[in-house]
C-alpha positions in Angstrom: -2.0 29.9 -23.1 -0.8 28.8 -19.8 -3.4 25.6 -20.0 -1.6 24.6 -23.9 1.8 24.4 -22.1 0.3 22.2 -19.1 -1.2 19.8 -21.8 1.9 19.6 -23.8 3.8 19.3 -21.0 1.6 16.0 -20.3 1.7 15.0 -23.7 5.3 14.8 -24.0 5.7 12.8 -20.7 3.1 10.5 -21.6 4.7 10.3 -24.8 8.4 9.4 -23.5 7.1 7.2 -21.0 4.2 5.0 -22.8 6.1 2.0 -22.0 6.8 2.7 -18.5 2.9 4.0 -17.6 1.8 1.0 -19.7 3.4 -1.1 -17.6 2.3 0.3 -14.9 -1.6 -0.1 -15.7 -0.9 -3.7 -16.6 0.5 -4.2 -13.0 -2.4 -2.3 -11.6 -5.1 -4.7 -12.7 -3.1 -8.1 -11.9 -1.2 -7.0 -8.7 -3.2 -9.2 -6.1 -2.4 -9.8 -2.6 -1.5 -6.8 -1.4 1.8 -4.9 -0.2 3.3 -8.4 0.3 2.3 -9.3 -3.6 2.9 -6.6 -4.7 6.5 -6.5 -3.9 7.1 -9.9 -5.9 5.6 -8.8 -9.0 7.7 -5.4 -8.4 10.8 -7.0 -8.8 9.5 -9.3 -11.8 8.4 -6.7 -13.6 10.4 -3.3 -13.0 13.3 -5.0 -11.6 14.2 -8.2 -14.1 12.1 -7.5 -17.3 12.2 -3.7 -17.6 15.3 -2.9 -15.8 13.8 0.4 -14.1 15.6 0.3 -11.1 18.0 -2.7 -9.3 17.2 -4.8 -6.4 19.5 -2.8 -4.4 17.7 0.1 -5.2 14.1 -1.9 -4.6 15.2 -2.6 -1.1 16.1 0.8 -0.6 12.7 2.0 -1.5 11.0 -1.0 0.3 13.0 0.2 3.5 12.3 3.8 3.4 8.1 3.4 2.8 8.1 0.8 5.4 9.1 3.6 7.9 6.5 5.8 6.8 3.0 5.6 7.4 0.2 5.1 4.5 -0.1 2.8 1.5 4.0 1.4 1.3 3.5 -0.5 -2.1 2.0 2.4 -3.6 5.0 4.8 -2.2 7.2 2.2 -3.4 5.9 2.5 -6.6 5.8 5.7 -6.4 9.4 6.6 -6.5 9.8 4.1 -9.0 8.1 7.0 -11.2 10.0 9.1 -9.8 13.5 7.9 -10.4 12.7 7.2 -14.3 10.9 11.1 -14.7 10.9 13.3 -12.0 7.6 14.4 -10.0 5.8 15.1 -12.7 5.8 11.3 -13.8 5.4 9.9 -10.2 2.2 11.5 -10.2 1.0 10.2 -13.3 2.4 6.3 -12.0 0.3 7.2 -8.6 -2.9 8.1 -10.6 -2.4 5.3 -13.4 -1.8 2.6 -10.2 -4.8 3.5 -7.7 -7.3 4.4 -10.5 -8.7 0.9 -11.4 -9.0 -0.4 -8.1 -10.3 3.2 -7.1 -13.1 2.9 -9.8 -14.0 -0.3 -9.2 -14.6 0.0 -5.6 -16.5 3.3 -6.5 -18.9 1.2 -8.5 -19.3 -1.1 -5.7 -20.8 1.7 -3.4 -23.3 2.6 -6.6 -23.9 -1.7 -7.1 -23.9 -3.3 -3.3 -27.4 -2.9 -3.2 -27.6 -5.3 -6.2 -25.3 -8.0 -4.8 -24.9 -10.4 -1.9 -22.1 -12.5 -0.9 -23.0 -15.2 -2.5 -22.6 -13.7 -6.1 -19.2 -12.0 -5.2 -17.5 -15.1 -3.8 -16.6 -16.4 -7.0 -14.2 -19.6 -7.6 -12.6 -17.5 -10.3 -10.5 -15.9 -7.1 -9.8 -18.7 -4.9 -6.1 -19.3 -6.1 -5.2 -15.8 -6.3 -4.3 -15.2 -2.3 -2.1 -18.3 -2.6 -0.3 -17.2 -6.1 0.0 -13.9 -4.4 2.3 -15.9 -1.6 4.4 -17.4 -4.2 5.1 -14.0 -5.5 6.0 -12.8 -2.0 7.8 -15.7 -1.1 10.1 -15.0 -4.9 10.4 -11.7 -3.6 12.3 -12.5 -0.1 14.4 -15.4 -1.8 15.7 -12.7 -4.0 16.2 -10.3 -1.6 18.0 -12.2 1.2 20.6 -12.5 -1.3 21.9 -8.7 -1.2 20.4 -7.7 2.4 21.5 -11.1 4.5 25.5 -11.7 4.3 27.0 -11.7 7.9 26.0 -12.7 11.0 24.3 -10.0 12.7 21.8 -9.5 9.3 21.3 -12.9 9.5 20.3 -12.5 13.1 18.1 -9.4 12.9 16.3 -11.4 10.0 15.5 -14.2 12.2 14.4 -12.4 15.2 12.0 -10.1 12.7 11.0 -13.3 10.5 9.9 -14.6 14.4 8.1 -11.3 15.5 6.4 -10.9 12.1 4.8 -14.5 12.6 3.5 -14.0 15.8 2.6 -10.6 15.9 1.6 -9.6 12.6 -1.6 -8.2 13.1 0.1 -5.8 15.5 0.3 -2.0 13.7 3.2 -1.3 15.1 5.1 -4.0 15.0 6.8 -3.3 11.0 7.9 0.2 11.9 9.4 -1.7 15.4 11.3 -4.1 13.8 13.2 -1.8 11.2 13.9 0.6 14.0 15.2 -1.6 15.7 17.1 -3.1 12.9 18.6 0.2 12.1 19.5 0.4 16.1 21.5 -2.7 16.7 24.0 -2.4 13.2 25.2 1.0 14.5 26.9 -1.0 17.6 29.8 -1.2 15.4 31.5 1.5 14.1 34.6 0.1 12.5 33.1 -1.7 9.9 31.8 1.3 8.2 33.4 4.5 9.4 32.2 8.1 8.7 34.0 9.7 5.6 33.9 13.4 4.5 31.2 13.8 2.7 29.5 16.8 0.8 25.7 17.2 1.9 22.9 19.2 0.4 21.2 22.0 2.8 17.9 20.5 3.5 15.0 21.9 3.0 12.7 21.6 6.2 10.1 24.1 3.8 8.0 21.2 2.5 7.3 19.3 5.2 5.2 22.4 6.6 2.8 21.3 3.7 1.6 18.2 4.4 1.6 19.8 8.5 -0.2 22.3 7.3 -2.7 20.5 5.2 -3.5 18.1 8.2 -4.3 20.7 10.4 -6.5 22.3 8.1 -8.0 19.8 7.6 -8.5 19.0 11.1 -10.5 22.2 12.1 -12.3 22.6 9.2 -13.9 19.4 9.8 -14.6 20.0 13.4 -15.7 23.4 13.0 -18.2 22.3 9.6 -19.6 20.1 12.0 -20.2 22.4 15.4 -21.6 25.1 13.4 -24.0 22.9 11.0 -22.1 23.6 7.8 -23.8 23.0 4.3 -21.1 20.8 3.1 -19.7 19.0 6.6 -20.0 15.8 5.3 -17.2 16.4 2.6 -15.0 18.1 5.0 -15.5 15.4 7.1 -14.9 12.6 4.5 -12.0 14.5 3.1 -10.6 14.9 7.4 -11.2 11.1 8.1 -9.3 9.7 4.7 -6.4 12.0 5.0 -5.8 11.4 8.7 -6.0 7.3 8.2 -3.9 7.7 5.3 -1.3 10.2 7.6 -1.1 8.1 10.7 -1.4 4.3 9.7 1.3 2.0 9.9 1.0 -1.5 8.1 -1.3 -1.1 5.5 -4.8 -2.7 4.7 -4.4 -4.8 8.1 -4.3 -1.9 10.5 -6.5 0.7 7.9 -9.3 -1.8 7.5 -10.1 -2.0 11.6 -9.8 1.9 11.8 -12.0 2.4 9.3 -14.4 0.1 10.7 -14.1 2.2 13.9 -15.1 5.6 12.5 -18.0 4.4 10.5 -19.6 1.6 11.9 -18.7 1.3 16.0 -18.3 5.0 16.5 -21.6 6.2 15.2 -23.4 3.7 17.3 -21.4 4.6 20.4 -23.4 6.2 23.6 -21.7 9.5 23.2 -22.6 9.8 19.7 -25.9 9.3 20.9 -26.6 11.0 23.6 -25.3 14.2 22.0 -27.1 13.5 18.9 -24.0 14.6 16.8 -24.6 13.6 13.2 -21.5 11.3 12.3 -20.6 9.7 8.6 -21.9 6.3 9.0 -22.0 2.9 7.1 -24.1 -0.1 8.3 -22.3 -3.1 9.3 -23.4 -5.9 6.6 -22.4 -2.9 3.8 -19.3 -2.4 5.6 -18.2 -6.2 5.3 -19.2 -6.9 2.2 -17.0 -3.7 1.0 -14.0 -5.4 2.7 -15.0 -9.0 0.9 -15.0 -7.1 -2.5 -11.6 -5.6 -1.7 -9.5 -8.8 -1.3 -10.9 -10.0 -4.7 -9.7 -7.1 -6.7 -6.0 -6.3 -7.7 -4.1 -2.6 -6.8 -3.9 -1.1 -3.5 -5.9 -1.9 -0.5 -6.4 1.9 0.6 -8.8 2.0 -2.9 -11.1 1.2 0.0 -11.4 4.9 0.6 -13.3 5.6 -2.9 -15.6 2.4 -1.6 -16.1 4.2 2.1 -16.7 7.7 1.0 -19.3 7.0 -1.8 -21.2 5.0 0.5 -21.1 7.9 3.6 -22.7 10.0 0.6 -24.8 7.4 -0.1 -27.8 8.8 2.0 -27.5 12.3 0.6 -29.7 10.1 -2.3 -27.8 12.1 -5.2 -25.3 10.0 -7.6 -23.5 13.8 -7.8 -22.8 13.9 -4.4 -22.2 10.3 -3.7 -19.5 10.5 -6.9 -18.2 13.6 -5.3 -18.1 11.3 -2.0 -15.9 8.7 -3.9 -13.4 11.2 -5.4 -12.9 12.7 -2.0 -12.4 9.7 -0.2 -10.3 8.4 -2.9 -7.5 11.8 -2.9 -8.0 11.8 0.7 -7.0 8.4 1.7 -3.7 8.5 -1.2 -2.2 12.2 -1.0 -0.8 12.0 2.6 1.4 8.6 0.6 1.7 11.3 -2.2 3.3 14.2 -0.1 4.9 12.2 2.5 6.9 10.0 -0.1 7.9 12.3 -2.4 9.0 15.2 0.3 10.7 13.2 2.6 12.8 11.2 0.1 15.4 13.8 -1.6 16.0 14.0 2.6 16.2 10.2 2.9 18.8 10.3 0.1 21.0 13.2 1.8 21.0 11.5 5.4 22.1 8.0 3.7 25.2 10.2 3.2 26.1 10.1 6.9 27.8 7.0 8.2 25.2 6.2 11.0 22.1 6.1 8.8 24.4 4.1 6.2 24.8 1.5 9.0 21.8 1.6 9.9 20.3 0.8 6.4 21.9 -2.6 6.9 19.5 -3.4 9.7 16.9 -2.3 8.2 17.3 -3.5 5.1 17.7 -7.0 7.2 14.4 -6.6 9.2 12.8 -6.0 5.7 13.5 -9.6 4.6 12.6 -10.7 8.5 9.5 -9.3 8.0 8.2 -10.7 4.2 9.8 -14.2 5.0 7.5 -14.1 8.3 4.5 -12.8 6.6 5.0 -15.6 3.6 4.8 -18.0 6.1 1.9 -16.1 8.6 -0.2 -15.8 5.2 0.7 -19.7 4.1 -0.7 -21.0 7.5 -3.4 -18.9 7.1 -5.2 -19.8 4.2 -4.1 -23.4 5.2 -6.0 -23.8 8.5 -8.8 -22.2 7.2 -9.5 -24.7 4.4 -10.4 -28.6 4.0 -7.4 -30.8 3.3 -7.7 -31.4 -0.3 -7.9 -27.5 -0.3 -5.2 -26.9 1.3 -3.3 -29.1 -0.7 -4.1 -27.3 -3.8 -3.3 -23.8 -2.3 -0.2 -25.1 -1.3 0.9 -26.8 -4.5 -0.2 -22.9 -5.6 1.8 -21.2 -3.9 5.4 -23.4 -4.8 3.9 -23.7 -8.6 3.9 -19.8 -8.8 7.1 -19.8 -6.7 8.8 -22.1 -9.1 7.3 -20.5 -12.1 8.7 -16.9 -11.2 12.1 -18.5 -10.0 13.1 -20.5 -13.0 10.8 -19.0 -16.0 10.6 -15.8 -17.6 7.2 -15.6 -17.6 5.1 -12.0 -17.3 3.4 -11.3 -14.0 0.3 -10.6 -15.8 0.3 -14.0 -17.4 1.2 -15.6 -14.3 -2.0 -14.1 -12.9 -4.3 -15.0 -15.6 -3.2 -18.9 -15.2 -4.3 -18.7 -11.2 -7.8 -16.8 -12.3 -8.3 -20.1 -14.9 -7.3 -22.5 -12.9 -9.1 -21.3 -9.9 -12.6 -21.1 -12.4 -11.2 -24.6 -13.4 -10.8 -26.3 -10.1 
């Protein structure tokens, strides 16, 4: 009986919210570029065409995931969910959002063995990373409007805009800036003063779960492995993904090395070896050409997980157990996002109450727009010095085409998109 309500429960939601989740698919297979993208076709989408939330609100949400560690874009969306339908329908955006990319880098691990690089590197993609800079670039112009409007904003934006260029490979240099954004507005108190205010008791309990569930994790991995455990390789998978997706700060950039640590350096390390401890491994090339496949696909870059578990799995020689690997790898790598997102924000919302974090939003919300106008232009001279001059002459024409496009037209992201993938097969 109990199962009938649960289903109805879903049906209903799914029912009330078609539009929204459909929306939300559609973004999940055209959102290219990552975070930075992501957060331009965000406001296109849920912010001017569907209304779903305001750019206030946006920032807000940008702010407080960029202060927490794991996938920020997908947190951001997250709450989105949340705000329109409670948890029950942030859940269902989280799982509609991460499960193409998560099934397509699942395949991967099942196909690599039947591609190389040359067949992946497809002209079909080679205006996407500049599109994907238009949108971010939209994204900050519309932004600086409500978070830059008096001299000290306009001052922590520069200084982060600055930081961001030159250390933006740095993973601690995003949580940094807003910190120290939030710092410097509460110099001043007379501007905004603290008024009585009525506050909600907060509740400390559900913090202790996603404490709780790290530790656990923690020692059953270590103890699966000292004592020889049947199934220490999926405690260990399920250990590595959820610590990564607890403890990174700045997304793919900082993940993607980490990763690259605990499967491919470590395992060849001469502690490893001389204890002859059996570690998850993945070879080098395999590794790579994961990583290529990644920054051609659309959704989040933490999908990576489903890649990097199935292919851990991959020498247990049993589709079960490699599938098991990528499902693991794939809830692993997103819960900590999950849990951290959606217990720490009814306390985010009761401290905003409080005049000091109030002023310090202003900072923040100041190093926010810092931080995407130094990563639109850390991106732009990117993918420009890397390429011949009649190339980079296209990706730049790209990049203020899609910039224009988004600015002055009210065309749909997806569309948008599907213009760059034809005239990048076209080109």
């Amino acid at each position: 009986m109990l199962h009938l309500q649960i289903v109805s429960f879903i049906y209903m939601i799914l029912l009330r919210h078609r539009k929204f989740l459909k929306t939300v698919f559609l973004h999940s297979i055209t959102a290219f570029g990552g975070p930075q993208g992501h957060y331009g076709m965000m406001i296109k989408t849920f912010v001017h065409q569907r209304k779903d939330i305001t750019e206030a609100e946006l920032v807000d949400y940008v702010s407080f995931c960029n202060m927490l560690p794991g996938a920020s874009s997908t947190q951001t969306l997250t709450l989105i969910g949340y705000k329109r339908g409670g948890i029950p329908l942030a859940l269902l955006t989280l799982l509609i959002w991460i499960l193409p990319a998560c099934t397509i880098m699942a395949a991967m691990s099942f196909l690599l063995d039947y591609f190389d690089d040359q067949h992946i590197q497809l002209n079909l993609f080679s205006l996407i990373q500049p599109m994907a800079i238009g949108f971010l670039l939209f994204s900050t112009t519309r932004l600086h409007k409500i978070s830059v409007t008096n001299t000290i904003t306009i001052a922590i934006a520069l200084v982060a805009c600055i930081a961001t260029v030159f250390l933006f490979k740095s993973p601690w240099i995003f949580p940094i800036l807003i910190l120290l954004g939030g710092i410097i507005t509460n110099f001043s108190k007379k501007r905004i003063p603290q008024k009585e205010t009525n506050t909600k008791k907060i509740n400390w309990n559900n913090i202790l779960v996603f404490v709780l569930l790290f530790a656990i994790a923690g020692y059953l991995s270590e103890t699966a492995t000292r004592y020889n455990w049947k199934y220490r390789k999926e405690l260990n998978l399920f250990e590595n993904n959820y610590r990564f997706g607890s403890l990174v700060f700045g997304g793919g950039d900082v993940l993607l090395p980490m990763m690259y640590e605990q499967y491919v350096v470590r395992p060849e390390s001469p502690r490893i070896k001389e204890t002859k401890r059996e570690v998850l491994q993945i070879k080098k090339t395999d590794f790579l050409t994961g990583v290529g496949i990644l920054r051609a696909i659309p959704g989040p870059v933490f999908s990576v997980g489903a890649f990097t578990g199935g292919m851990v799995m991959r020498g247990e020689n049993s589709p079960v157990l490699q599938l098991l690997g990528c499902i693991l790898g794939a809830i692993g790598i997103f819960l900590p996002s999950a849990l951290l997102v959606l217990f720490f924000f009814p306390l985010w919302n009761n401290l905003k109450k409080y005049a000091v974090v109030y002023r310090s939003l202003e900072g923040i919300n100041a190093s926010i727009v810092g931080v995407m106008a130094g990563a639109t232009f850390y991106l732009s001279r990117d993918i420009v010095m890397n390429a011949s001059v009649n190339d980079s002459i296209i990706k730049i024409a790209a990049i203020i085409s899609s910039f224009l496009l988004l600015r002055y037209t009210k065309i749909f992201s997806p569309v948008l998109v599907l213009i760059f993938l034809i005239l990048g097969l076209l080109l």
